[in-house]
Each structure stands twice: as structure tokens, then as C-alpha cells.
C-alpha positions in Angstrom: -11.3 -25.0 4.0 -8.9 -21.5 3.6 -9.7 -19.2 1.8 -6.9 -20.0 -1.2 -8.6 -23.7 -1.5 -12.2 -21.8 -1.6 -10.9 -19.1 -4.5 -8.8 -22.4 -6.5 -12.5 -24.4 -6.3 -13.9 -21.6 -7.5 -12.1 -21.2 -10.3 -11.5 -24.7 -11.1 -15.6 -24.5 -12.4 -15.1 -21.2 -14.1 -16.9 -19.0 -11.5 -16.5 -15.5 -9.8 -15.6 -14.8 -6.3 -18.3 -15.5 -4.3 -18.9 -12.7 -1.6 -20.2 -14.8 0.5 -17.6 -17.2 0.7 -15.2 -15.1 1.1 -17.0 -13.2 4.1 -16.2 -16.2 6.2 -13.0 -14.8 6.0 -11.4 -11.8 8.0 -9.4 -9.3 6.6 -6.3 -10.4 8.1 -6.7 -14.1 6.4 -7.5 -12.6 3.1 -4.7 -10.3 3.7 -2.3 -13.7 4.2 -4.1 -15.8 1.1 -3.1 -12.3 -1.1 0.1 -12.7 0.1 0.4 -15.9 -0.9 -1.0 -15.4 -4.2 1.4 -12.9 -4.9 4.5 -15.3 -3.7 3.0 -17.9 -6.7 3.2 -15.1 -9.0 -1.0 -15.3 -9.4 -1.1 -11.7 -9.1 -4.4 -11.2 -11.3 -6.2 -13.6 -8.5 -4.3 -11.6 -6.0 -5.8 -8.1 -7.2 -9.3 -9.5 -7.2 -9.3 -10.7 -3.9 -7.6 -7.6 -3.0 -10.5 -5.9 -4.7 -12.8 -7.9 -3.0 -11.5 -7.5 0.6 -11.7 -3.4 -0.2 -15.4 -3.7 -1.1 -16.0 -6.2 2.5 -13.8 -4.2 4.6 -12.9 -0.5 3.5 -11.7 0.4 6.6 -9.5 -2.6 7.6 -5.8 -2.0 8.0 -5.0 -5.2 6.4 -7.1 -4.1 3.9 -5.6 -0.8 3.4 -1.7 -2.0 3.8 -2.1 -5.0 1.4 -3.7 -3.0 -1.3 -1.7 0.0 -1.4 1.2 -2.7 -1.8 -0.6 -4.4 -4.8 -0.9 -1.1 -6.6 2.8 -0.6 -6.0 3.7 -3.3 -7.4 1.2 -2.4 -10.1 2.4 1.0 -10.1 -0.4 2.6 -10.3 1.1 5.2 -8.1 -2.4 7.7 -7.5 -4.1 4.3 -6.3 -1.0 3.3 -3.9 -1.1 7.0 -2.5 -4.8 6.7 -1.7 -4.7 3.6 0.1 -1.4 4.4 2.1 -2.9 7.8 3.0 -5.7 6.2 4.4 -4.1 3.6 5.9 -2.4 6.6 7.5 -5.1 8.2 9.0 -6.5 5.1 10.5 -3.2 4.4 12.2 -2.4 7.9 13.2 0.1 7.7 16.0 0.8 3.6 15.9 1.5 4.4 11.7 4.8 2.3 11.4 8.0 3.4 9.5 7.1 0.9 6.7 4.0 3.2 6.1 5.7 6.5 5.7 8.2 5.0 3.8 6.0 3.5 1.2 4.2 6.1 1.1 6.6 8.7 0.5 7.8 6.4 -2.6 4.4 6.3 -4.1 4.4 10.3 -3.9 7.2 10.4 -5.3 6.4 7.9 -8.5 3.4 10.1 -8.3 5.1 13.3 -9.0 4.0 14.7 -5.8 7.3 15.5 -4.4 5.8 18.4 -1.9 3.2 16.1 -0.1 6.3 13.3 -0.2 8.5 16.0 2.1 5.9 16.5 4.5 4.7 12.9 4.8 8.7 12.3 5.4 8.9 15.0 8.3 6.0 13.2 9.8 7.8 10.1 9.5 10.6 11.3 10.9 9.0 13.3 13.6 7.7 9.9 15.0 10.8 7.8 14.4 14.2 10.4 13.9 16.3 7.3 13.9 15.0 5.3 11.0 17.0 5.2 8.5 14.8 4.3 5.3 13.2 7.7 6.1 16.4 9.4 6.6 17.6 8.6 3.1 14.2 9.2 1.8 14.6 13.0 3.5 18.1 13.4 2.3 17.2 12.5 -1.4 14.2 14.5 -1.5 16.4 17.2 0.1 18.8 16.8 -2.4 16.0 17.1 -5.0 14.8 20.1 -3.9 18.3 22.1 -3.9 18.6 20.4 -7.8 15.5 22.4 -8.5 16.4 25.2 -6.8 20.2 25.5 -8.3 18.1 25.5 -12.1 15.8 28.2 -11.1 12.7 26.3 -10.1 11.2 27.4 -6.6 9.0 25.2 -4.8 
């Protein structure tokens, strides 16, 4: 049975998740049945197994990228910035540019616009060419010489 047939029977009688159910599952299935939650719009299901996945694997990449997307969509931007960040370290050198880029966003909704510059020299660093990251630079770039021009010093 996958895991989306497990969660719908389990609902269908009104109960929780049940850990040990979805156990049976590794993180890169839960990470595909979230996905497809999310594509059906069932994004409160979604977020619990996304929840649930966190608590059974904390350290999965899966894990880690599929969350951090969840709480962008959510924007809950502090939440989006702690799973990317992590999801960061645990990559280190094989991060891809999808990572920086979201994560640089999510500093950036976060107000955070110093961290969002270096995590964008990092990202750059690693892949000069790619060109979400270049506009991300230039904007931020362009942001900072905005401050600067009205007096603010970063």
C-alpha cells in the first residue's frame, strides 16, 4: 500500500498519523506522497506528514528540502531559513543552486538581507554561471547601494 493510500485510510476513520505506519516509509517516498499532496491542493495533510517525516528523520535531505519548501509556501520565512540552512550544511559542497537560491529568498522575506548576501557569494562561488543567483546578487546589490544612497550603512 503507498504511503498516500495509508494516510487517506487513516483518515477515512478519523484517526492520527500512525508513526509506525508511516516508518515503513523512507524519507524520499514521504518526500514524493508530500509532493503529491501538495499538487491536490491537501496542503494541511501535506504539512503533517511533512511534520512527521522531520520528527522520523531530522537529518534526511529530503526531509530538510521538502520542508523548507512547505514553510515557503507557508511563508513562515524564520522556519524556511532553518531548514534550508541545514539542508545546507548537510550538503556542503554537493548543495545545488536551487538551495542557495531558495534560501537566499527566504532571508530575504526574513529581513535578513546581510546573511542573504553571503549565502549568495557562496552560491556563486560554487556555480558563477547560474543565473537565478546572479539576479539574486545583482538585486541584493542593488539594495544595498538604495540603502546606502539614503544614509543607511550596513
Amino acid at each position: 500500500m503507498s504511503l498516500i493510500q495509508e494516510l487517506m485510510n487513516q483518515a477515512a476513520v478519523g484517526g492520527l498519523f500512525n508513526a509506525s505506519a508511516i516508518k515503513r516509509f523512507s524519507p524520499a517516498e514521504i518526500r514524493e506522497a508530500i509532493q503529491a499532496l501538495v499538487a491536490t491542493e491537501q496542503t494541511s495533510l501535506a504539512c503533517a506528514l511533512g511534520d512527521a517525516g522531520m520528527s522520523l528523520y531530522p537529518e534526511s535531505e529530503d526531509m530538510l528540502a521538502i520542508n523548507g519548501l512547505l514553510a515557503v509556501m507557508n511563508q513562515d520565512w524564520q522556519l524556511a531559513v532553518e531548514f534550508l540552512e541545514d539542508l545546507l550544511t548537510l550538503q556542503g559542497s554537493n548543495t545545488q543552486p536551487f538551495t542557495y537560491v531558495m534560501l537566499v529568498r527566504a532571508l530575504r522575506c526574513n529581513l535578513d538581507p546581510v546573511r542573504a548576501i553571503q549565502v549568495v557569494q557562496q552560491g556563486l562561488a560554487a556555480y558563477p554561471e547560474q543565473l537565478e543567483l546572479t539576479a539574486e546578487a545583482l538585486s541584493l546589490e542593488e539594495y544595498a547601494n538604495t540603502l546606502e544612497t539614503n544614509g543607511y550603512t550596513h
